[in-house]
N, C-alpha and C positions, 0 to 999 in steps of 0.2 A: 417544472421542466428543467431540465440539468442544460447547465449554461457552456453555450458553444461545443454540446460535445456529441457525436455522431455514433451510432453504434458500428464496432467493426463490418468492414466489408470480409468474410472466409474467404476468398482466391485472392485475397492482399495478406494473409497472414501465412508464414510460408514452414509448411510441415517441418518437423527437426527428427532427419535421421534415428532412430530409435525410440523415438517415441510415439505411442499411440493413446488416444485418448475415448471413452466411452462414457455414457450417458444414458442413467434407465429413473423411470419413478419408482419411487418408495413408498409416499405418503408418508414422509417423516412429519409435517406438520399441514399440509394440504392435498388433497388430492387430484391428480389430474399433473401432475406438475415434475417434469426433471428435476429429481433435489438432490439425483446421486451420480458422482462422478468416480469413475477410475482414470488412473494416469498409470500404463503400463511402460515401462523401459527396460529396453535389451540388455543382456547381458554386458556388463564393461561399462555400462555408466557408474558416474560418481554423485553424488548430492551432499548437499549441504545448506545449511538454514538458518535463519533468526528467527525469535521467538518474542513474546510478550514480555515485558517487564513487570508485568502488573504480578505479585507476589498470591495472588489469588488465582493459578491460571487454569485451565481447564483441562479437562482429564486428556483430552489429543496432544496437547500441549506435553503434559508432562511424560507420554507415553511415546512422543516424536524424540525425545530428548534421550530417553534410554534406549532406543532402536538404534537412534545415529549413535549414540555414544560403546551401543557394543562392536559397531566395528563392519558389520557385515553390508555386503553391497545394497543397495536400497534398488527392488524391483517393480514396488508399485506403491501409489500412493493411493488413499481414499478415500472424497472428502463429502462426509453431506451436508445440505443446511438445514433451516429449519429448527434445529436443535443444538445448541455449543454444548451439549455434556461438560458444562460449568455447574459450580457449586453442587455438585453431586457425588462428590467423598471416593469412596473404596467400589461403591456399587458404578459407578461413571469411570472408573479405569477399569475393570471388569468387562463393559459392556465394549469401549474402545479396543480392549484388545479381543476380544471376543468378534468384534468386527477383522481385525488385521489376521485371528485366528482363519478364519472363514474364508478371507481371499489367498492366501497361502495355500492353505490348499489345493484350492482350484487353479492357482498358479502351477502348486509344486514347488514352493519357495517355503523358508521357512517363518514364521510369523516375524521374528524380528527385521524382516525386509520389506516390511509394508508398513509406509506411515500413514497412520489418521487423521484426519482433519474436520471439524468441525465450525457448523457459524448458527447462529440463529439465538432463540430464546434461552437463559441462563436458570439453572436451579428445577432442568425439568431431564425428567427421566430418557436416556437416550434408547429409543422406540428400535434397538437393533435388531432386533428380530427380522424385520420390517426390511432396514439396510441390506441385511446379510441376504433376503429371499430376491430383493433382487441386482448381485450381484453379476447373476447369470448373463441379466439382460444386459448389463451393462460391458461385461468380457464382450459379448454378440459384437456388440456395438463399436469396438474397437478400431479407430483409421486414424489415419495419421494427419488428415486433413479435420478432424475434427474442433479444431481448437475454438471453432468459434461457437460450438453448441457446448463446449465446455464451460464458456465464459458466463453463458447462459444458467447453465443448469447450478453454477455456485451464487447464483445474486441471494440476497433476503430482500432490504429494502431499497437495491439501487431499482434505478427506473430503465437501465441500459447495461449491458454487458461493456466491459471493458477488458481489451485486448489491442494487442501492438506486436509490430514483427521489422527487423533489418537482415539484412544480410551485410556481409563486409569480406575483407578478403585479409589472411590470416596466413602469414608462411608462404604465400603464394594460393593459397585454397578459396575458396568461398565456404566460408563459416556464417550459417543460421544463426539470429536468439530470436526465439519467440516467446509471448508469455501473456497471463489473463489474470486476473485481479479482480477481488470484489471489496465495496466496502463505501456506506453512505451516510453511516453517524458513526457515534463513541468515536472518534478519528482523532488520534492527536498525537505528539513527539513517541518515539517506542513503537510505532505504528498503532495499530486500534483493531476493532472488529472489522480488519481485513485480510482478506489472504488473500497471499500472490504467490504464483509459481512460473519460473522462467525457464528455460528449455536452451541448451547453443548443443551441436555436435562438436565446437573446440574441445583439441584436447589438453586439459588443463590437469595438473596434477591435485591432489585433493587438498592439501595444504595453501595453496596458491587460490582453489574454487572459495575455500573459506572464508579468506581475505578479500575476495570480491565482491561475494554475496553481504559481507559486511562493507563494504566500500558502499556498493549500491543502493544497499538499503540506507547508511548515512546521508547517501545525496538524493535520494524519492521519499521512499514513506515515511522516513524519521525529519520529516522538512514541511510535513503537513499538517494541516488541525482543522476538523469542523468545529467539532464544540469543546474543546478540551478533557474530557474522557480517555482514558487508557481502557481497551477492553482486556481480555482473560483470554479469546483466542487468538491473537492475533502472529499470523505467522509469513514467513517469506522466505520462499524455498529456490533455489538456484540448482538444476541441474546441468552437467555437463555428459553427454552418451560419447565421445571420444571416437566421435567415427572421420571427423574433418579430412583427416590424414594428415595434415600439420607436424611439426616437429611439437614436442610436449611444451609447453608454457609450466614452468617448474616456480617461476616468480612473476608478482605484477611490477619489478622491473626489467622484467626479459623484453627483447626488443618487440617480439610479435603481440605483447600484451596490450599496448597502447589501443589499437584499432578493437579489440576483444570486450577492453576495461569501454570504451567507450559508445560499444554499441547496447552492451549489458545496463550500462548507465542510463543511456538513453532511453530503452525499454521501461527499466524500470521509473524513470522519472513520469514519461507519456501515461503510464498506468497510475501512478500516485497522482498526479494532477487529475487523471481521467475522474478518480474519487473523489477530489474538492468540490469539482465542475457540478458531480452529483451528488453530493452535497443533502443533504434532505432540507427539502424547503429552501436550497440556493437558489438566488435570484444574480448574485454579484461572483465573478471568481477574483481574488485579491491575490497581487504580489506584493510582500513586504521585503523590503530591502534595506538593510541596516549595516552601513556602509563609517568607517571611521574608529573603531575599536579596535582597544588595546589587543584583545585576543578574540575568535572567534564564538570561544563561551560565550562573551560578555556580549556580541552581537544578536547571537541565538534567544540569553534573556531576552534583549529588548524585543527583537521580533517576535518573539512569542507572548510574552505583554502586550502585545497590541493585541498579535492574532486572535488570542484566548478572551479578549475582553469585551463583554458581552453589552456593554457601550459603544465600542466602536463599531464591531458587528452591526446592533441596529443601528447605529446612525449612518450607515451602508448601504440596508434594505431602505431604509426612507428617501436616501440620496439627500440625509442634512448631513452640510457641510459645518458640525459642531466638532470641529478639529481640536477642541482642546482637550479633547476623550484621548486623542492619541496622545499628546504631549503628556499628557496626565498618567499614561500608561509607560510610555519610557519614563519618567519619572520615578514610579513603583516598582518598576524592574529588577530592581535589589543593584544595580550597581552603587553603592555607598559616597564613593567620592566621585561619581557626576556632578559635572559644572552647567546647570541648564542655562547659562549665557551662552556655550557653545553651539548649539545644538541649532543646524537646518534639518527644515520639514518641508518637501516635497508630495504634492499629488501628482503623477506623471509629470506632464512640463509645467504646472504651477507650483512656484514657490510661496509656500503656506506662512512659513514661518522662519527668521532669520536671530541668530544670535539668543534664542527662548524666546521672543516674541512674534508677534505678528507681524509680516512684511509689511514695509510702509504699500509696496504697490498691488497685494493682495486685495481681491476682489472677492467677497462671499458668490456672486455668481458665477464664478471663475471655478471655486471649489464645486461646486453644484453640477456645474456643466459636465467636472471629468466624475464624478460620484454617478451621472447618472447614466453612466455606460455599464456592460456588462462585463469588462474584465478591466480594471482599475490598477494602477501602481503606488505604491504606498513610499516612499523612501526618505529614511534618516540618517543622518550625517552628523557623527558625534565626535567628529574633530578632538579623536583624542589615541587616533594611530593609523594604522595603516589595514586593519584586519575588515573585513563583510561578512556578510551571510545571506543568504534567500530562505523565505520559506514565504507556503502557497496558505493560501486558508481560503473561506466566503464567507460571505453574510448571514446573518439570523432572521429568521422570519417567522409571518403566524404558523408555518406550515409546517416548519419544524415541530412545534410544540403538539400539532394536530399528529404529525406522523405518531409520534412517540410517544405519544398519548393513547390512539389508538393502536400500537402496536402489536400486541396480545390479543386483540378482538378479533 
């Protein structure tokens, strides 16, 4: 059961001006099941996106990267699961565009205005044929309230759709973001086998959308980790349709950007947690907070030395309070000239550890107590400047191993 997280209510997720969203079966890898989504947008929107780091990445991936990169407006997107058309060569960008071929068309756009998206099984043939026949249904299906069957129809293994929505007021206007996200392992810095795609009518210049979608993605999904995994599709798309009426946001230091930068922020963080929460096999959702560093790099390492270590993890799922896994893990971090006499270690409001040991007034059931909650605070203090950092992670459990184990069957 994915921890504290509720599936979207659709009349709380609030439609975005030019965009409409549709939803048909394929039978890309089950049958019975929405696994194909369109994202159509009006004329005059702009997009922009992050992408996988993983140097392995999959054929949508590499085929998002030369559509945005020739320039031309982006009209639709088109994502299915079930399948990443990863490790699948020349024949897997073939079939990807062969899809973007096919909705063009039936748009009246030209192929380079459709990006692809994929999630699912890696090194297996992309079943297009399949996508492409039903397309139709999915154009049919087109409204602008549909974001929340969209959130649906992109999961593989979460257990819940994940979607968020604000509105805010922009130049004097009320400016939309809305947006839906999948993604329940491979999860880790660079984002993982998740996609996200965010939606505002702000009118934002394309230069200036770039920079945000890269701001956002630095403060949400580049800030989380299930299991430490980098996947192959992992992508994070930000559009803006320009319909606000707003004066242009040309910079995110123009005055109107502040409220814009921070509701896109906020969106995109609600979605990235919403992924830890479900977690495959989460029992715990973890904040680690790593507070006292020289530069934010160095805070990053150590938070992610925890997050990633598959010691601390279980000793999470048990609720043992064997905290020397953590200390053990800032330790490893690679920071070099750490002084582990400096170093506090907090569980929410217990103080675990002072100066690199053990507090004299620390209590093993004091740790126990906050360990055996469902959402836990982690925080280190390395008294050695002024810099922090957050990132979100959860716990390891049998169920993780069961999911992914059977994942293919």
């Amino acid at each position: 059961m994915p921890v504290n997280l509720l599936p979207p209510q659709p009349d709380a997720l609030h439609p975005v001006p030019g965009v409409r969203l549709g939803v048909a079966m394929a039978g890309v890898r089950k049958a019975n099941r929405r696994d194909v989504t369109v994202i159509a947008l009006d004329e005059g929107a702009t997009v922009a996106g992050v992408f996988t780091a993983n140097r392995f990445c999959a054929a949508p991936v590499q085929v998002c990267r030369e559509h945005l990169a020739a320039g031309q407006a982006v009209r639709a997107l088109v994502i299915n699961t079930g399948n990443a058309n990863a490790g699948t060569g020349d024949d897997g960008l073939a079939r990807a565009r062969s899809v973007c071929r096919a909705l063009a068309q039936q748009l009246g756009v030209a192929p380079t205005q459709v990006l692809p998206f994929s999630t699912g099984v890696i090194m297996e043939t992309l079943p297009n044929e399949r996508i492409e026949a039903a397309l139709p249904a999915a154009l049919a299906d087109l409204g602008a309230a549909h974001w929340a069957q969209a959130a649906e129809a992109i999961m593989t293994t979460d257990t819940l759709p994940k979607a968020a929505s604000r509105r805010v007021s922009v130049g004097g206007r009320t400016v939309t973001v809305t947006g839906i996200s999948k993604g329940a392992g491979m999860i880790r810095p660079n984002m993982a086998t998740m996609l996200g795609f965010v939606a505002t009518d702000a009118v934002i210049a394309p230069a200036a959308l770039q920079a945000l979608v890269r701001e956002a993605a630095d403060a949400s999904f580049n800030r989380i980790t299930i299991d430490g995994d980098t996947s192959t599709n992992d992508s994070f798309v930000l559009i803006a349709t320009r319909r606000a009426g707003h004066a242009e946001i040309t910079s995110l230091d123009d005055t109107d950007s502040a409220a814009l930068r921070d509701a896109v922020v906020a969106v995109a963080q609600q979605l990235a947690q919403a992924i830890v929460r479900d977690g495959e096999g989460a029992t715990k959702f973890i904040t680690v907070r790593v507070d006292g560093g020289r530069t934010e790099a160095e805070c990053r390492q150590v938070a992610y030395a925890i997050a990633h270590s598959p010691l601390v993890k279980t000793a999470f799922f048990a609720s043992d309070p064997n905290l020397g896994r953590i200390l053990a893990a800032v330790g490893y971090a690679g920071i070099d000239d750490l002084d582990q006499t400096s170093i506090d270690l907090y569980l929410d409001d217990v103080h675990v550890a002072t100066r690199g040991a053990r507090h004299p007034r620390y209590r093993e059931e004091d740790g126990q107590r906050v360990m055996k909650q469902s959402e836990v605070g982690v925080r280190v203090d390395l008294h050695r400047g002024a810099a922090s950092t957050t990132v979100w992670t959860c716990d390891l459990s049998h169920d993780y191993v069961s999911i992914n184990a059977d994942y293919r069957s």
